[in-house]
N, C-alpha and C positions, 0 to 999 in steps of 0.2 A: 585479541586482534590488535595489531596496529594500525593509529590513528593517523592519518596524515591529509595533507593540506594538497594544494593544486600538487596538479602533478609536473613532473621534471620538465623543463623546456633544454633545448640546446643551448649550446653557448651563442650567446648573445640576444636570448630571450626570441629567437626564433626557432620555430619546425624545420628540419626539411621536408619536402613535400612526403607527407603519409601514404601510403599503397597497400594494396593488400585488402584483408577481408580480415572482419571484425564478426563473432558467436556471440552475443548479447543474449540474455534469458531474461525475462521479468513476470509477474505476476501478471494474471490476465486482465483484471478490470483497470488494475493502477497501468501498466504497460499501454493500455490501448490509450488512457486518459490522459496518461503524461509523459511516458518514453519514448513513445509514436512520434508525437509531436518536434522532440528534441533531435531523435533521430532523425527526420527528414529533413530538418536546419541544416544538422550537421551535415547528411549527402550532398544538400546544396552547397555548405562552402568547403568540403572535401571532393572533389568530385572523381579521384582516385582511390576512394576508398569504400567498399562495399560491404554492406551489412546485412548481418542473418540476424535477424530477430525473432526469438522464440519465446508464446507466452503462455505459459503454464504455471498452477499454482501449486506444483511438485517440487521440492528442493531438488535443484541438482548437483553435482558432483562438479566440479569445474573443472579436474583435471583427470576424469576418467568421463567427463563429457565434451571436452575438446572447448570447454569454452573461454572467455577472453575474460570477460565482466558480467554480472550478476548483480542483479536491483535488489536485496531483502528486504522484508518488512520483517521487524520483528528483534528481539533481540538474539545475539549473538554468539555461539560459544566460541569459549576462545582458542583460538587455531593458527597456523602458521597464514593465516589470510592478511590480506589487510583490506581496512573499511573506511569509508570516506561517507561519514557521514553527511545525508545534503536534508533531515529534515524530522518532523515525527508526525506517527497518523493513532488519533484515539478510534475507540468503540464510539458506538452510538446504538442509542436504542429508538427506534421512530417507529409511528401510524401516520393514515392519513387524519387529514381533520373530520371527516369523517368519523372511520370508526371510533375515535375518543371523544367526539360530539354523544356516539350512541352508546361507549361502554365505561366512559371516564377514560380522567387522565391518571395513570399510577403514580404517585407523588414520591412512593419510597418502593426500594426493588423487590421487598417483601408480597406488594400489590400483586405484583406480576402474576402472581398462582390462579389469579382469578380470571385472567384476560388470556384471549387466543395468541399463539404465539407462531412464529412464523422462522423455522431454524436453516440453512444449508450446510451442508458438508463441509470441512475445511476450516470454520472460525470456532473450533471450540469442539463441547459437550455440544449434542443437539436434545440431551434433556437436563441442562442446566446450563443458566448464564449466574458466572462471579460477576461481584461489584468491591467495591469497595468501601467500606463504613469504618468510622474512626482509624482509618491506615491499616486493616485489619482483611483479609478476605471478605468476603459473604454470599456464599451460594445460595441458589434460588432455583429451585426445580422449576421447569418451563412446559406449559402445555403445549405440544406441537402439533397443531392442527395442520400445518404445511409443512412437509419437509423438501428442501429442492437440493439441486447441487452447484447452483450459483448466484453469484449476489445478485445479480442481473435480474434472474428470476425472484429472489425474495422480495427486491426492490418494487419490480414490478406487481408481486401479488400485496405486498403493504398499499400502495399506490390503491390497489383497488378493494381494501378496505377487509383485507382475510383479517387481518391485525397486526402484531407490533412484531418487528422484527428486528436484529442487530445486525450492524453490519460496521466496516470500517469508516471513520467521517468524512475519506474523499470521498467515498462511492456513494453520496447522498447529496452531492454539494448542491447537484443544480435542480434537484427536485426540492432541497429545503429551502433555495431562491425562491422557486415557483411556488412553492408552496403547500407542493401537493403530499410533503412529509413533514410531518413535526417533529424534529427533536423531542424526546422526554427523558427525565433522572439521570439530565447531564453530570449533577453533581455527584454521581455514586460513582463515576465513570473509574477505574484503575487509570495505572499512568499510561500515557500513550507509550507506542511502540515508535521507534528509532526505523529510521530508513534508510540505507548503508550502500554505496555502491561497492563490490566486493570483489577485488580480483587475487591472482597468485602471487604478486607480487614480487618474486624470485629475479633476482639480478634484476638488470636493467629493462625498465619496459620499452615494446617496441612503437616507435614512435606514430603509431597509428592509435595503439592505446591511449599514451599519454594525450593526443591530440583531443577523441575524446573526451577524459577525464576532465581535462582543462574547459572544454564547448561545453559537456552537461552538466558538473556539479554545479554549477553557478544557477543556469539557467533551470536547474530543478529544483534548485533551492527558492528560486524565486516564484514557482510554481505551487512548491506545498501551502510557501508562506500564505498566497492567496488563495488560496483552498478553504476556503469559510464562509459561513454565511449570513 
């Protein structure tokens, strides 16, 4: 994929006014949490230009789905796309303080065989989480006493103490504020995933595109950054 920086302005470092509709797609938990937000900035100070925002956590096709721009998580292959990257997001593996008040805390990912696990659809093997040990893989068979099909739900049954589950580290942030998730065996964690805003790139974009590109990389860059707890 090519890499590239804001996107094109007109000459003299201004728009003309954007128009038109804009086909946005993003994952659903990260979409509601941070693209929502930027989008609705952006209608306010576009207010000719209207957006379809679609949030699933299905890869789609951008141009056998009609769409403009595309959020990934994740890395890349490489393709006539191009990617703008604004950020990256690790695994995590959390419980409440709870359950690891009453089952321990797993110190190494080997642990994990012993403790309830908690998996959904989408992030992986649902009976087995990799880690990482001396820059090396290291798989770990998972007992999955819950299986769901969204983070939402796993989040919520850790919360109430089913046990440990993985999930991506926005999609925990403000329950690890609160308190009501503990991080654990951050250190075994693999390298985070890359977050790419992804369009077709073909000839000259139109400058409703560009307008976003310019409004959200910045400001989602500044979103992940603070995404920690």
């Amino acid at each position: 994929l090519d890499e590239v920086g804001d996107a094109e302005r007109t000459a003299g470092g201004e728009y003309s006014a954007p128009t038109g509709e804009l086909i946005i797609t993003a994952p659903i938990v990260f979409g509601r949490l941070h693209v929502l937000p930027v989008v609705t900035d952006f209608l306010a100070a576009y207010p000719l230009v209207d957006i379809r925002l679609t949030l699933g956590d299905r890869i789609s096709q951008l141009a056998e789905d009609h769409i403009d721009l595309a959020i990934r998580i994740g890395r890349l292959p490489d393709s006539r796309l191009v990617a703008i990257r604004v950020g990256s997001i690790g695994h995590v593996v959390c419980a409440s303080p709870a359950y690891l008040a009453a089952h321990g805390i797993p110190r190494t990912p080997g642990e994990l065989e012993t403790h309830s696990c908690i998996t959904f659809e989408g992030l992986g093997s649902l009976a087995t989480w990799t880690f990482s040990v001396d820059k090396a893989d290291f798989i770990v068979p998972v007992r999955s006493r819950l299986r769901v099909n969204t983070a939402e739900a796993a989040i919520d049954a850790a919360i109430a103490g089913v046990g440990l589950t993985r999930v991506l580290s926005y999609q925990i942030v403000a329950a690890a504020r609160s308190g009501t998730l503990r991080p654990v065996l951050g250190d075994f964690e693999p390298e985070p995933w890359p977050v790419n805003l992804v369009h077709a790139g073909q000839g000259r974009l139109p400058v409703k595109l560009r307008a976003f590109l310019d409004f959200a990389a910045p400001r989602l860059r500044e979103r992940l950054a603070q995404a920690t707890w």
